[in-house]
N, C-alpha and C positions, 0 to 999 in steps of 0.2 A: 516331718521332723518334729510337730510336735507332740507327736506319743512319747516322749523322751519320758523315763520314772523317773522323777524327780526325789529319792527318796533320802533321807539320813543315814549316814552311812552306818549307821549301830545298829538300825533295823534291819538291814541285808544279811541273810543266813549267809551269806559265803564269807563275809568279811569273819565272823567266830570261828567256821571253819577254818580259814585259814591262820586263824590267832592260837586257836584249840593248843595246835602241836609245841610252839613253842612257850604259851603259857604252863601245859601240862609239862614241861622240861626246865623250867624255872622252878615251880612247885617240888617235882623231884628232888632237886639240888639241895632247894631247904632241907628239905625231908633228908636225904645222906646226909649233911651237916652238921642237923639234927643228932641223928644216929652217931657219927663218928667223931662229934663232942662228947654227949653220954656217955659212951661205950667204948672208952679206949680198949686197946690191945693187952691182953696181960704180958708182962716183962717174963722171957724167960731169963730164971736165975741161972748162973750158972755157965752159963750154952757153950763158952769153950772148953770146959773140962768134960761134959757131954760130948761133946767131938772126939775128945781124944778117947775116952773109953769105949767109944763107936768103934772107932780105929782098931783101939787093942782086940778088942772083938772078932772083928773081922780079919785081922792079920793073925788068928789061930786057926780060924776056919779056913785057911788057905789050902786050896786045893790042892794034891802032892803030885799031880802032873801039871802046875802050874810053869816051872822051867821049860820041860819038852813042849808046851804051848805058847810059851814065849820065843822056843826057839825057831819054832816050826813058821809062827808068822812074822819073825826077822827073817826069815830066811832069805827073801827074795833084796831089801832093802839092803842089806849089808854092813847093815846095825849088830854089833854086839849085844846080846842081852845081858844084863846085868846077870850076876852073879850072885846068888842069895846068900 
């Protein structure tokens, strides 16, 4: 029993080991913090009038067998499909 190491516990490689990971994960934190003080997001202007011309967009290019596709997978359900 008395070979016991007697040693400080800051001198033991395994106690940094096992500090390493969540030091390195403290340090990150800052680090994003950092970065996402600095570097806000830019403001989209606009973004719901954007939406809506998305929209318009898309409601031209609508497919002209879109009905017979709506009716086809109502069919089982027993849903009306709307009516364009």
């Amino acid at each position: 029993m008395e070979n016991q190491n007697n040693t400080i516990w800051w001198k033991n490689g395994y106690v940094w080991l096992i500090l390493a990971g969540p030091v390195s994960v403290v340090i990150a934190s800052f680090v994003t913090y950092y970065l996402a003080v600095t570097r806000p997001d830019a403001v989209i202007d606009n973004y719901y009038q954007k939406g809506i011309e998305i929209n318009k967009t898309t409601n031209e290019e609508r497919d002209p067998m879109a009905p017979a596709t709506q009716a086809r997978n109502n069919a089982q359900t027993g849903i009306k499909p709307k009516s364009y």
